[in-house]
N, C-alpha and C positions, 0 to 999 in steps of 0.2 A: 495882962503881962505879956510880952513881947517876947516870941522866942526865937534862942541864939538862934543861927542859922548853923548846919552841917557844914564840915568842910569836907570836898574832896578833889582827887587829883581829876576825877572824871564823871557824869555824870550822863546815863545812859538812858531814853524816854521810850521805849517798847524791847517786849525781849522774843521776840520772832526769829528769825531768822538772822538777820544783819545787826542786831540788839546783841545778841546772844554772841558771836562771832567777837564784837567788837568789846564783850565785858567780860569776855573768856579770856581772849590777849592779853590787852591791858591789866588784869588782877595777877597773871601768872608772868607778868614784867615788874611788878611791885605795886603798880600805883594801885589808890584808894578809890575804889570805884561803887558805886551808887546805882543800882539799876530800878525803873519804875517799870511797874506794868500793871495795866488795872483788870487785863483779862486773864486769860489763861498764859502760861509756861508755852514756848514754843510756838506761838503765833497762829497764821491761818495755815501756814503749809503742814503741819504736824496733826494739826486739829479741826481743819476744814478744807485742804488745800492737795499740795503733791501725795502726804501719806495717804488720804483715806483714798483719794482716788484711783492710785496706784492699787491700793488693795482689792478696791471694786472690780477694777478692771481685771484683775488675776484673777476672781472668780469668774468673769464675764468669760474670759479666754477657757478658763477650764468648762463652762458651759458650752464652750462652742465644741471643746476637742473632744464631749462626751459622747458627739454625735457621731464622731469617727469620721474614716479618711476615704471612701467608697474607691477614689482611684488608687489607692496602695493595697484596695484589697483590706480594710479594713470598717467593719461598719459595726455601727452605735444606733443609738435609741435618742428622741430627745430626753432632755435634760432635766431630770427634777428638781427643780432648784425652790431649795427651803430658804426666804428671802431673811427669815430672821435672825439664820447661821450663815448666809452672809454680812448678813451686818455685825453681826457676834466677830467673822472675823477679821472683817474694818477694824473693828475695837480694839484685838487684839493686837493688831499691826500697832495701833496707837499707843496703845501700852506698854509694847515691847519698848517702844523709842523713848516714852515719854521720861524715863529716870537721865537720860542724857539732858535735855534737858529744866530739868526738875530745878527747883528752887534751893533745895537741899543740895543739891552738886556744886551751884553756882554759892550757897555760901559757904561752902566746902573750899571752893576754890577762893575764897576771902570776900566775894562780894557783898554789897549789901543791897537785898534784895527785898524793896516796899512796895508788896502789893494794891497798888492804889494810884488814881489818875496825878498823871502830872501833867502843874500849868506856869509856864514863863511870868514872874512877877518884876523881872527886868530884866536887861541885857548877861548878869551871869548870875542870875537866882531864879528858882525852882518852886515848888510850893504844892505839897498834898493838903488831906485833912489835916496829920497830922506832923508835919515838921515841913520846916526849908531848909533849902539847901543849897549851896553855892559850889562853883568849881573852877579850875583853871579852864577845860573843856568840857562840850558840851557834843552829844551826838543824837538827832531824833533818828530814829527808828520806828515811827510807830503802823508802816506799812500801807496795803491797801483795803477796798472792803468793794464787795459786789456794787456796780452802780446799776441804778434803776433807772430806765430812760422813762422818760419824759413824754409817756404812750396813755392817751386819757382812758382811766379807771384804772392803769395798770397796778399802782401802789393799793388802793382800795379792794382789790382782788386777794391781796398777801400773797404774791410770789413765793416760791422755792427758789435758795441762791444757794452758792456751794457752801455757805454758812448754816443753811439748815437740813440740805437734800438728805446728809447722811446720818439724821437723827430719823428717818425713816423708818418704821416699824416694819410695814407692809407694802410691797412693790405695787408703784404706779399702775392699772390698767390699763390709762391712757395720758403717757407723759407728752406736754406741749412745751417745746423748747425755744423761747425766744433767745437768738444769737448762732452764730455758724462759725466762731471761734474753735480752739481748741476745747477750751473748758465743753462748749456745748455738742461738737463734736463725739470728744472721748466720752461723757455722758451721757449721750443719748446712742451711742452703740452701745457699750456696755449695759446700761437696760434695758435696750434692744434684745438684747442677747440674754439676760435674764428672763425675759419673759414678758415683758412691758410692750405696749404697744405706744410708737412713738412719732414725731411729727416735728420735726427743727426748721423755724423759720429767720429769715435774715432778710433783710432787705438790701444788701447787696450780696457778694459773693461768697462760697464758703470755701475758708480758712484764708482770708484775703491778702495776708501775708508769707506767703506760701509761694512759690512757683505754681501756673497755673496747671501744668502737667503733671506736678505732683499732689494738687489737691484734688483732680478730677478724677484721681487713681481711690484716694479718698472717699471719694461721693461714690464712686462707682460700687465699693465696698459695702460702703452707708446702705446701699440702694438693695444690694443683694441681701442685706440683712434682714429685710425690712424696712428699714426706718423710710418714712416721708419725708422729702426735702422739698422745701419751698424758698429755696436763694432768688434775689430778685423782686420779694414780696415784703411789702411795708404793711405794717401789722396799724390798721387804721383806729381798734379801742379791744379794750378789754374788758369782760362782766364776770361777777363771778359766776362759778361751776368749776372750772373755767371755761368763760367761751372767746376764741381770740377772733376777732373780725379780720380778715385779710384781704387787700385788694390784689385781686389775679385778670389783667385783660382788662381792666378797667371796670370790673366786675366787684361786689363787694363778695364774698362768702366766708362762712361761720365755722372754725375748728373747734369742738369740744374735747375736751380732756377730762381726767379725774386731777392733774396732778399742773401745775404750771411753774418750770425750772426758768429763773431769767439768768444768762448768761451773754448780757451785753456787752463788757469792757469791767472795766474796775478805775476806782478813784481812790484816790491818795485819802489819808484816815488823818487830819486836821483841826477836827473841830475839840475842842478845848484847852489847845494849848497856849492861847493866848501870844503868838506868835509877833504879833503886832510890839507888846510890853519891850520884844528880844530883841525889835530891828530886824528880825526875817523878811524879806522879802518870800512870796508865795503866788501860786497860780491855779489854774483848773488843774495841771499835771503834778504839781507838787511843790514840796520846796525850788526856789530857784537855788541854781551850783557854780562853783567853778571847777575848774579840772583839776582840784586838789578836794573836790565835795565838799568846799565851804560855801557857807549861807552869806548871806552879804553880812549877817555880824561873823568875823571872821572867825571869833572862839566855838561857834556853833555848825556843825556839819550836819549832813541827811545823808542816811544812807539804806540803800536798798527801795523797796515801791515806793517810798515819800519824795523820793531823790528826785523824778521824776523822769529815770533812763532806762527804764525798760523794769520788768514785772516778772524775774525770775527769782529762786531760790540761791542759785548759784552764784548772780550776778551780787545776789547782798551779801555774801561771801566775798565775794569778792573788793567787792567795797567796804566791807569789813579792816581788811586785810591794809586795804589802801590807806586806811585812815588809821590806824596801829602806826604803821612806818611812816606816813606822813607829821601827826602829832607827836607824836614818841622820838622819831630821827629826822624830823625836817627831811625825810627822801624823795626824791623830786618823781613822785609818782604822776598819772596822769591818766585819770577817770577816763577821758577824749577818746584815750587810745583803747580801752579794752577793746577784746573780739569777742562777743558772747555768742555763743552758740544757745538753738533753740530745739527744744523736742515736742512733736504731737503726738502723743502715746494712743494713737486709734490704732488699729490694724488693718492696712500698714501702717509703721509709724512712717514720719516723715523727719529728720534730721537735717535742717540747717546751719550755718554761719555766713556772715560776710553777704556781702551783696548777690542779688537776684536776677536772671537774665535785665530786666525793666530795668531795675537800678542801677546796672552797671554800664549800659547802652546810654543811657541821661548822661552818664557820668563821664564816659570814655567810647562813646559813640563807638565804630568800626574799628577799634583799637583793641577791641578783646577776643578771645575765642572760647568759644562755648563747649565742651568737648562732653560728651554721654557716653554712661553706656548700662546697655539694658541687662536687667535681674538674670534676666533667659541664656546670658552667655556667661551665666555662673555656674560651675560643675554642684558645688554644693546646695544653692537653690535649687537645682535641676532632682537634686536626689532625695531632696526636702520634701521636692513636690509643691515648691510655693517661690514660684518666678514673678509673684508680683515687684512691682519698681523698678527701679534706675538708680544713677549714681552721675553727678554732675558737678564738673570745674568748673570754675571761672576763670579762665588767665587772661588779665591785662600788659600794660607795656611791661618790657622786662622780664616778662616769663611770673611776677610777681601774681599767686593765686588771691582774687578778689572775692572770692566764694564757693561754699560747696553743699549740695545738697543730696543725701542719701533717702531712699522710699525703700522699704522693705521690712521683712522680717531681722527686727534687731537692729533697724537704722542709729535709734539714740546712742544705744553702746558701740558707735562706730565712728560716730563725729566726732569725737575726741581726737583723735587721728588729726582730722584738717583742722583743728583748733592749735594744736603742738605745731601743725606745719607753719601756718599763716603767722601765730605768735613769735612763733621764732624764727620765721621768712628762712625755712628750710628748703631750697631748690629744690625744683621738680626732678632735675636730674640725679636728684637723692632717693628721693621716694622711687623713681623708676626702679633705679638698681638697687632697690633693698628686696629681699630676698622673704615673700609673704608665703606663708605654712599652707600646705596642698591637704586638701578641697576646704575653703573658707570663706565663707562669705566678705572676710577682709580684703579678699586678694583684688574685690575691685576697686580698691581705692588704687593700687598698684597699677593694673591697668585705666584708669584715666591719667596718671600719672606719663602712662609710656605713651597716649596716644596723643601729647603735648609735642612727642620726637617723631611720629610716625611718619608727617611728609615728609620730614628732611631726610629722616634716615631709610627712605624707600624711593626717594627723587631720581629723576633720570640721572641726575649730575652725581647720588652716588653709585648707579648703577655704572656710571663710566668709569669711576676712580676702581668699581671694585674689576669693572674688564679691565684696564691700563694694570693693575696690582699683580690680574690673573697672569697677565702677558708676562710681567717681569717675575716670576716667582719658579 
């Protein structure tokens, strides 16, 4: 017997981050919305991803401050760190969140929420074990997943991905980190800092996406920690124990670990949805889009890591969002245009948006000005006792800021600032004369700001208008 199929006004294929975003709106606008997920509530950032790590790292950081500040006159001991009451309160952190998320909320809010795989059986019908279902639209969701490169015995070895690290019992002895991203970065300090002896390899540069003055503030860090860095180094096979073969100098030599974290990149999560049935076009990076986040069949959207535009939390919020007002009020939104800002949560963090000295130079050759300025000529970093970083503009033709990139203590929660500027193409000469709270580490957004005016307004030509002023006054 053939059955009916569901109807709904919407029908949503992962409930992650941009999943969850997008069947929250839409239920609490009226429509009839349908949401699949065949794994867990809340995706990989909740339950593999930005929460647990963030919580790692807050212990790692409390590891560190246990040892005390020797130049303020204050001193510690190291750190005893019970690795299974960290993880206890990883958990925690998850738990606290997880009710926002939860199943029970979302059919709270009217949704109908079927835990179980969904697969495209044509262009607008759906299909689990146990029901289909049809809709006016359609949105996948179904995010990203650690990718394994393509390193012989690497898969045969059973890597650690940020999908399993943090079911961890007992801390690494000796964690072997392939990749020099962020992920690999902020993990392999933080166990560093636990007590882990540790070793990250990349075979090009680390945090490549980065300013290179702000990542080598980074390593420098990395280095004083501890941790082994081997940027530059192509990792030639892997066996288990682990032992990873690395050529250095043209030389082969053998890293052993107890523990092997692969944190190479991440790939779009594709496989069973039968995409082909839908008319999706698709790629290595994801759904393909248009600047309204539709798939080539028009009724069907991707949004967030599937999308195939970057691999943040916030940005699948944001396409969330886009696609609410887009389907719902035909508003002439436009994916194109976001400005997404990015955070490395190592210490220092590193905070960017918008284009990169490299990128902006490709773009606008001798047309831009690069303006810095160092952590060291903050009153508050100074009294902190931690002058690590910078703080740097981009401005192009027209004064118009093309980027900005913060290094320090509490970088992330500061980029926000240049996100509000650039989105809303707020003049510099606003930001100058805005009026920032004394001793703040804000206040150096203000100063890069004013040192956009600094020629002109210290140039010989105004030094004559201000003699010519002085004479008639």
């Amino acid at each position: 017997m053939t059955r009916k199929p569901l109807s709904a006004d919407m029908i949503v294929i992962g409930a992650g981050s941009a999943g969850l975003s997008v069947a929250a709106g839409a239920a609490q606008l009226g429509l009839k919305v349908i949401l699949f997920e065949k794994g867990e509530m809340g995706g990989d950032c909740l339950n593999a991803g930005c929460v647990p790590s963030k919580a790692l790292l807050s212990a790692a950081r409390a590891a560190k401050a246990a040892r005390g500040a020797p130049g303020m006159g204050v001193t510690g001991a190291p750190a005893q760190v019970d690795f299974a009451a960290v993880t206890g309160h990883v958990r925690r952190v998850i738990a606290g969140i997880a009710p926002h998320d939860s199943q029970e909320r979302f059919e709270g809010l009217g949704v109908r929420v079927v835990r179980e795989a969904a697969r495209f059986t044509g262009p607008r019908t759906v299909a689990c074990d146990t029901l289909t279902a049809t809709a006016r639209t359609f949105v996948i969701a179904t995010g990203s997943r650690a990718l394994i490169p393509n390193i012989p015995g690497l898969a045969d070895a059973n890597p650690l991905t940020n999908e399993t690290i943090f079911d961890l019992q007992d801390a690494p002895k000796r964690l072997l980190i392939i990749g020099g991203g962020p992920i690999g970065c902020e993990l392999g300090q933080a166990f560093r800092r636990l007590g882990s002896e540790v070793a990250l390899i990349d075979a090009g540069v680390i945090l490549p996406r980065e300013e290179r003055s702000a990542a080598a503030l980074v390593e420098d860090e990395l280095r004083a920690d501890g941790v082994e860095l081997f940027p530059g180094t192509p990792v030639l096979r892997v066996r288990p124990g682990p032992e990873v073969d690395i050529v250095i100098g043209g030389q082969v030599h053998t890293l052993k670990g107890s523990h092997l974290l692969v944190a190479a990149g991440r790939r779009p999560v594709l496989e069973g949805l039968n995409l082909e049935a839908a008319g999706v076009a698709f790629g290595p990076d994801g759904i393909t889009t248009d600047r309204f986040l539709r798939s080539s069949n028009r009724r069907i959207y991707a949004a967030g890591d599937v999308a195939g535009r970057g691999q943040f939390t916030h940005l699948a919020g944001a396409h969330a969002s886009l696609i609410v007002r887009r389907s719902l009020f035909a508003m002439p939104v436009n994916a194109d245009a976001l400005i997404v800002p990015r955070v490395t949560y190592t210490d220092p963090e590193i905070a960017s948006i918008g284009l990169n000295a490299e990128q902006a130079r490709d773009l606008y050759g001798t047309r831009i000005r690069i303006l810095a300025a160092p952590m060291s000529g903050n009153d508050r970093a100074q009294a902190e006792g931690d002058v690590r970083g910078f703080g740097q503009i981009i401005v192009g033709p027209g004064g118009r800021v093309l980027g900005a990139c913060l290094v320090g203590r509490g970088a992330g929660e500061q980029i926000l600032f240049w996100s509000l500027v650039m989105s809303a193409g707020i003049p510099l000469s606003k930001v100058a004369s805005s009026i920032a709270p004394y001793p703040t580490r804000s206040e150096i957004n203000k100063r890069l700001a004013g040192l956009n005016f600094t020629d002109a307004l210290f140039s010989p030509r105004t030094r004559a208008l201000v003699s010519v002023l002085k004479r008639l006054s």
